[in-house]
C-alpha positions in Angstrom: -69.2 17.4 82.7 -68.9 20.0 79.6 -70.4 17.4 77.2 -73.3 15.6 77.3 -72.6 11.6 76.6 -74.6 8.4 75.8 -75.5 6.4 78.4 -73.0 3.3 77.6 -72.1 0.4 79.3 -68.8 -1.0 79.4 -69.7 -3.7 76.8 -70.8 -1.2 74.5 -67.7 1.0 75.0 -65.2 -1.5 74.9 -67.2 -2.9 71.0 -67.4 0.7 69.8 -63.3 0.9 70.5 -63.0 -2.4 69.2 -64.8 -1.9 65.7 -62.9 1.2 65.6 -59.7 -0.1 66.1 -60.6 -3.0 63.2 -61.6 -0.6 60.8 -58.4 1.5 61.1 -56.3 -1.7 60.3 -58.8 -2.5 57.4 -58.1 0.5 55.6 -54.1 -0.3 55.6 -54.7 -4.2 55.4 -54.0 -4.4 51.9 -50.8 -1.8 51.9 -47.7 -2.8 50.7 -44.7 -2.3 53.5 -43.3 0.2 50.9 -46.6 2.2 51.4 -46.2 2.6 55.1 -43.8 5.2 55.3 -44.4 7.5 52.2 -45.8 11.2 52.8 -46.5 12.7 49.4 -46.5 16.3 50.4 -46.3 18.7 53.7 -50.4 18.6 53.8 -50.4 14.6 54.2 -49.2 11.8 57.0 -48.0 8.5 55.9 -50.2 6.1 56.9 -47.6 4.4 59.5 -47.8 8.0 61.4 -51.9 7.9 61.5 -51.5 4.3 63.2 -49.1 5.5 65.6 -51.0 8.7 66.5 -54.3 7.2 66.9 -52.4 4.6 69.5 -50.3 8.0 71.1 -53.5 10.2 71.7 -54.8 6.9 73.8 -52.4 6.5 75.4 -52.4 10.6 76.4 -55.9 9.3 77.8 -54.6 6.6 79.8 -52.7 8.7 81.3 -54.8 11.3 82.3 -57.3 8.3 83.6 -54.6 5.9 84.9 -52.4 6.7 87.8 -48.5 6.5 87.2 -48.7 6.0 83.6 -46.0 5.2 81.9 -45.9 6.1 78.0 -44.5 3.6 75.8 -41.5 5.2 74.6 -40.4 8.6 74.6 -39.3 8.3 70.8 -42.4 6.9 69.8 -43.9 10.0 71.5 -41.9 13.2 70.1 -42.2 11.1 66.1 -46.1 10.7 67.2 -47.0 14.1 68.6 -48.8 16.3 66.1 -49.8 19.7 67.9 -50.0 18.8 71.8 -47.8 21.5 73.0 -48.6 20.1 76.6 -47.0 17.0 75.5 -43.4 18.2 74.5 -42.2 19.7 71.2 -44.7 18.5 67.9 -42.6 16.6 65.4 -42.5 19.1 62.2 -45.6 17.6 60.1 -43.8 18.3 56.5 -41.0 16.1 57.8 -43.2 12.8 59.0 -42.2 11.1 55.8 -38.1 11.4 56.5 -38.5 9.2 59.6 -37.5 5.5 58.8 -37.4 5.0 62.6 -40.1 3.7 64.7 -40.5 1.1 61.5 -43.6 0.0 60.1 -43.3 -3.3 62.0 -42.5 -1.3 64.9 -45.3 1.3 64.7 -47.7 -1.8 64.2 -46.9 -3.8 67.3 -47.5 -0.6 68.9 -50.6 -0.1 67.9 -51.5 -3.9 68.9 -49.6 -3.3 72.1 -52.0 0.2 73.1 -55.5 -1.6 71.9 -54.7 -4.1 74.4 -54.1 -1.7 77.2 -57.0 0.7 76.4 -59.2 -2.9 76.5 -58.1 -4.0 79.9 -59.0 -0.8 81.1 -62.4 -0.1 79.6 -63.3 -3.7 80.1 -63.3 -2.7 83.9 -66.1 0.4 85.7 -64.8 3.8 84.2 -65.8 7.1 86.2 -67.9 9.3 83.8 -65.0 12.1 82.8 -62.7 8.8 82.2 -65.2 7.4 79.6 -66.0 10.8 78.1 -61.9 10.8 77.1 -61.7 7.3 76.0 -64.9 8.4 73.9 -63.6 11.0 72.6 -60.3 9.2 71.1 -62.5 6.8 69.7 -64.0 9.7 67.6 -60.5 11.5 67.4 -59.2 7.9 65.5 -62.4 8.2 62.9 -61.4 11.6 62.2 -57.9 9.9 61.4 -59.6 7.3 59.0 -61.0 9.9 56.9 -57.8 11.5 57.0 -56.0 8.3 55.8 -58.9 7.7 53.4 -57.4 11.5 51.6 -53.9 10.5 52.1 -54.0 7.1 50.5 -55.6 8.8 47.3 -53.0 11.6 47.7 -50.6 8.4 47.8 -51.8 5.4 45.2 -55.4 6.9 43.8 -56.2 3.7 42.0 -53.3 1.7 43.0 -54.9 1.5 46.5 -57.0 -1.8 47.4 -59.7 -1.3 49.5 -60.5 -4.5 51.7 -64.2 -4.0 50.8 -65.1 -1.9 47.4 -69.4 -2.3 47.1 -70.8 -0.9 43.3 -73.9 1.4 43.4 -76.7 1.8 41.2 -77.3 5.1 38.9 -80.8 6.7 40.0 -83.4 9.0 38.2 -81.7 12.1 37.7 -83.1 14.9 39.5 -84.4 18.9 38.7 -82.2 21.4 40.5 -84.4 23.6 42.7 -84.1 26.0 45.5 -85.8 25.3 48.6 -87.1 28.7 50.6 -86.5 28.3 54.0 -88.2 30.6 56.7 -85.9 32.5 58.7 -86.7 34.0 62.2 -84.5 32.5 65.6 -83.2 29.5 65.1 -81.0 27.1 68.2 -77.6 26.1 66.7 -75.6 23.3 67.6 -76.0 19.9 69.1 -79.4 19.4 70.3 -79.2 15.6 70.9 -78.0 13.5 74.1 -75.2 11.3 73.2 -71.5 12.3 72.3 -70.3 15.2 70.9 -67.7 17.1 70.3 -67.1 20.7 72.7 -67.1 23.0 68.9 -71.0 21.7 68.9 -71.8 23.2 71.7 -73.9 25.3 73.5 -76.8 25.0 71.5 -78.1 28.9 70.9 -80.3 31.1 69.3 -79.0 32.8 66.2 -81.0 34.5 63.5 -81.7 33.8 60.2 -83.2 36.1 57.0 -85.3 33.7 55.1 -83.3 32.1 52.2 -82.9 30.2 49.1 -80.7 27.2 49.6 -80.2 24.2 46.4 -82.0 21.0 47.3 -78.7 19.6 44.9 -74.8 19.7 45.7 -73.2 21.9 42.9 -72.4 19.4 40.2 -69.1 18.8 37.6 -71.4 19.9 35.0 -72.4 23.3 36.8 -68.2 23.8 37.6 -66.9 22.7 34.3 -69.2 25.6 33.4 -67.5 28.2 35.5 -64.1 26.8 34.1 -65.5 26.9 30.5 -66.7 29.9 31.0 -62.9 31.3 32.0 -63.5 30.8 36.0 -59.8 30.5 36.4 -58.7 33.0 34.6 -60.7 36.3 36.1 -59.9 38.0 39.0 -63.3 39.5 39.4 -64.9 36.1 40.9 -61.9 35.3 43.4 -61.0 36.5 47.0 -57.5 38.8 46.6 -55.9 35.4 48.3 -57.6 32.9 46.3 -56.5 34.7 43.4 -53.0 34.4 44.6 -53.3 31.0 44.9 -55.0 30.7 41.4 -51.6 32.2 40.4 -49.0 30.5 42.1 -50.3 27.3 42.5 -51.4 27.6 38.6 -54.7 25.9 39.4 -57.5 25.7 36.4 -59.1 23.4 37.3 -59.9 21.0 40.8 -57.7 18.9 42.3 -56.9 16.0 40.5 -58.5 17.2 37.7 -56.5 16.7 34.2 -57.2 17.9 30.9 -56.8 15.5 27.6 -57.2 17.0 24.4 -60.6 18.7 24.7 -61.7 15.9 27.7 -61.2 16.6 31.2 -60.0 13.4 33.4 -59.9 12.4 37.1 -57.8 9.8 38.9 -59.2 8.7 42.3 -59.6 5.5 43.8 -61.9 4.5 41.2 -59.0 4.8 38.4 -58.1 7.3 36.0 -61.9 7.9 34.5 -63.7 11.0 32.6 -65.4 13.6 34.8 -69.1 12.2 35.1 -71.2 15.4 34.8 -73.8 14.5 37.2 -71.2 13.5 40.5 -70.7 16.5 42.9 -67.7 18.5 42.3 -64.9 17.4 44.6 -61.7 18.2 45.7 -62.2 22.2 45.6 -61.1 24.8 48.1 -63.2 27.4 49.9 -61.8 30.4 47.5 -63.0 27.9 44.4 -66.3 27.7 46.0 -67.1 31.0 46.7 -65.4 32.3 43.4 -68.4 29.5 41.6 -70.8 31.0 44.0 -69.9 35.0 42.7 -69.9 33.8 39.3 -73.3 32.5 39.3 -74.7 35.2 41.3 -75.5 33.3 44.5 -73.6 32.5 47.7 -72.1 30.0 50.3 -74.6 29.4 53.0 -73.4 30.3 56.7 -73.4 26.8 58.6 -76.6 28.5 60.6 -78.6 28.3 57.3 -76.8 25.2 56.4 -77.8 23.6 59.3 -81.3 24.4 59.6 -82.5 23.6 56.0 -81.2 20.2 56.8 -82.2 19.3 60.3 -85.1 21.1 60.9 -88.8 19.8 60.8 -90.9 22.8 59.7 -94.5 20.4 59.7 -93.8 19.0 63.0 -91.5 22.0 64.6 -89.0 20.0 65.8 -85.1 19.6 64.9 -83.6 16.2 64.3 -80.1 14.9 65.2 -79.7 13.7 60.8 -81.9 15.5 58.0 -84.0 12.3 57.7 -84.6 12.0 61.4 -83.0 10.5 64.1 -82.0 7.0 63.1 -78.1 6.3 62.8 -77.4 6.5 59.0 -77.5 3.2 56.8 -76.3 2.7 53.4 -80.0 3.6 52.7 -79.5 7.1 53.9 -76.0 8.3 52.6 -72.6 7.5 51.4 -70.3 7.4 54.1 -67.5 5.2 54.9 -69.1 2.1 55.9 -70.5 2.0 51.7 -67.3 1.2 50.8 -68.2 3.1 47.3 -64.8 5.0 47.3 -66.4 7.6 44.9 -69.1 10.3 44.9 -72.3 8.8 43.6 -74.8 11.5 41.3 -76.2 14.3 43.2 -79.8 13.7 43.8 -79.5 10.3 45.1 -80.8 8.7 48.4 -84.4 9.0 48.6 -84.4 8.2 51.8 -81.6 10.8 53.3 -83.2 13.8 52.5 -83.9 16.5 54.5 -87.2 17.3 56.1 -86.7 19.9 53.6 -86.2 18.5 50.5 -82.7 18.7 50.7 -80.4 15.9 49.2 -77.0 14.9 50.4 -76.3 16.6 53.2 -74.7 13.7 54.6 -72.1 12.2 53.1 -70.3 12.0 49.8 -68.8 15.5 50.3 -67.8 17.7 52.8 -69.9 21.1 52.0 -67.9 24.2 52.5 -69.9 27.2 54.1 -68.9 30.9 54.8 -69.1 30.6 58.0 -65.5 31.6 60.2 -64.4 28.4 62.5 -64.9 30.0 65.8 -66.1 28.8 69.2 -70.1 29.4 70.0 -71.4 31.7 72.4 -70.5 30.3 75.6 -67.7 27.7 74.4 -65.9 25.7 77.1 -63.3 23.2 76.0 -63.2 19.8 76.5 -60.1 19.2 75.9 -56.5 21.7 75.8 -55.4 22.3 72.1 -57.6 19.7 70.2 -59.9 22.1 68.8 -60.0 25.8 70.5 -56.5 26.5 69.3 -57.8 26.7 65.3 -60.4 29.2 66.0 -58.0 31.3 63.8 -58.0 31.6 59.5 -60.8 28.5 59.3 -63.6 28.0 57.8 -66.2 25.5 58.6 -67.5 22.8 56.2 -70.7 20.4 57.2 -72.1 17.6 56.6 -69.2 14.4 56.1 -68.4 12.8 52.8 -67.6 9.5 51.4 -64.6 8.8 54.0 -66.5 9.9 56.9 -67.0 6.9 59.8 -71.2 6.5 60.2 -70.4 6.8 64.3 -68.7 9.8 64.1 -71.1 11.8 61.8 -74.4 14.1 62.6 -76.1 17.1 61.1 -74.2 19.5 64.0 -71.0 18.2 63.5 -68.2 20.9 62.5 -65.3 20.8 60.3 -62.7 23.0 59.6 -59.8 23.4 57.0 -57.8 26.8 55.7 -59.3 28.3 52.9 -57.1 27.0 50.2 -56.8 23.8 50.8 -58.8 20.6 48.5 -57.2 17.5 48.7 -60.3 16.7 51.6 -63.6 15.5 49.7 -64.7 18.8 49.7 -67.7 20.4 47.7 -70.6 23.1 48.2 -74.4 23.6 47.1 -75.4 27.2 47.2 -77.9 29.8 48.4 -79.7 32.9 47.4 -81.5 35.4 49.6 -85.1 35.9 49.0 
């Protein structure tokens, strides 16, 4: 095996698919049928197409575990394909939103259809590569919920109705300070023994300069600063391409961001509301976080120092799997999907979710943009053909989850990845300084 797995029995497989299967179907349970089909623009999915693909990449496992496997239908299958060269010709993403065929009814009896296929299988003794690949599409459908969780605000922003919407209490604001962290050999990656994905892995040796790295996400206050301040509007701070895009795309401010009189709005899920100053920043790019970064003299941490000031222990000299230890996360520890907030809360929250070094946040509410390139580690074997080793290209790698993030699917080694100009992912940054 490539990847190292927990130890699960079938029971505990078959209720991890299950509750992930539920969850998916929670998020669209109070859609309209009207809702289904819409794609808002060429970076987004309508929601119909995330059901159907979560159900298609299963059924790619069934067949590669089941013998003679028949796919459901072979129009379902070119509509449903997103990248899978191996798998025929990818249906043009821009275009997923011009399909009125398979219909929403259609698309969810298919989904119904697949869950109950994938559970007479795992119900049954699995060899151990057959239960790493039905693990694996359980995590490859929670990446999908966050994805629908962007794509839904893309879509309806306050029009959408969660199924569960939980408020949360404003804490005791919190000083801004930088946190030294020693430098010297540090091993990056996945140090734990349950699931992860193949980009987490090998765990190695890199090494680190000591370094300065905020114990606080950057906040609207800090950016609306940097915009104040004529951030948008001087070259000097951006990357030649980020300035391009600064241009073209006439940004000034981030996404979903809107200006009223002398006010500055958002709309997300929580309505149409005025930018509170102590929430993270969301919703920016890479080139708007390391433009912010150059303006205030400091940097984006690379995902090495990123990962170290939040997982390891410097008192006990150990790393943990999550910055608080190694208990799964609780509501307790971080705002994750399972809070059913649907907003950032105020940086400097969750006592109990920071780092062993005073970090806070690094789980949850947003995803933290470093300057680290997406490529494979030292040593990198794939786990699976064109899932993640064919974007090792033009990447760059964010950490720690955000508000959309499933709680099963997140830990302190887990990569993500996006192009440098895109923000409509719940995307921020803190920053770091050498010392």
């Amino acid at each position: 095996m490539i990847m190292t797995l927990e130890q699960q029995s079938h029971n505990s497989l078959l209720e991890l698919f299950d509750n992930t299967r539920k969850t998916t179907l929670e998020l669209v349970k109070n859609l309209k049928k009207d809702d289904f089909g819409v794609q808002t623009a060429f970076f987004t999915s309508p929601p119909k197409w995330h059901l159907g693909h979560v159900s298609w990449l299963n059924e790619i496992v069934l067949s590669k575990t089941q013998k003679n496997y028949e796919f459901y239908s072979k129009e379902f299958s070119e509509y449903l394909n997103s990248y899978y060269n191996q798998f025929g010709k990818p249906h043009d993403k821009a275009k997923r939103g011009v399909m009125s065929r398979p219909t929403t009814d259609e698309i969810l009896e298919y989904f119904d259809i697949i869950t109950d296929k994938v559970k007479q299988v795992i119900r049954n003794p699995l060899e151990k590569n057959s239960v790493y690949l039905f693990t694996m599409a359980i995590h490859h459908e929670c990446q999908h919920q966050e994805l629908l969780v962007y794509d839904l605000q893309h879509l309806l922003a306050e029009h959408y109705k969660p199924a569960k919407i939980n408020n949360f209490a404003v804490t005791e604001k919190k000083e801004k300070r930088g946190i030294r962290v020693k430098g010297g050999l540090y091993n990056l990656g996945y140090s734990g023994d349950e699931y992860c994905y193949d980009i987490e892995l090998p765990e190695h040796k890199t090494f680190l300069n000591d370094y300065k790295i905020d114990n606080l996400l950057v906040s609207n206050a800090e950016y609306l600063e940097f915009i104040n301040d004529g951030g948008y509007e001087d070259f000097s701070y951006w990357l030649s391409d980020g300035w391009v895009k600064v241009q073209e795309d006439e940004w000034t401010a981030p996404m979903y961001w809107e200006k009223d009189g002398d006010k500055w709005f958002t709309r997300d899920f929580l309505g149409r509301r005025k930018i509170n100053p102590n929430e993270p920043v969301c919703h920016v790019s890479f080139y708007e976080a390391a433009a912010f970064c150059k303006w205030a003299g400091r940097r984006l941490p690379t995902e090495a120092e990123w990962e170290k000031a939040a997982l390891w222990n410097d008192e006990k000299n150990v790393k943990t799997i999550f910055p608080w230890g190694n208990d799964k996360p609780t509501p307790e520890h971080a705002n994750l999907l399972e809070s059913n907030i649907w907003g950032c809360v105020e940086v400097g929250t969750f006592e109990k979710g920071q780092s062993h070094s005073g970090c806070y946040q690094m789980i949850g509410d947003v995803w933290e943009w470093t300057s680290s390139e997406f490529v494979g580690y030292p040593g990198f074997k794939s786990g699976f053909d064109e899932y993640n080793d064919k974007w090792f290209t033009n990447q760059k790698v964010l950490r720690g989850g955000s508000f959309g993030t499933p709680s099963k699917s997140i830990r302190g080694s887990y990569r993500n990845f996006f192009r440098l100009d895109e923000r409509w992912l719940l995307s921020g940054f803190r920053c770091v300084e050498d010392v």
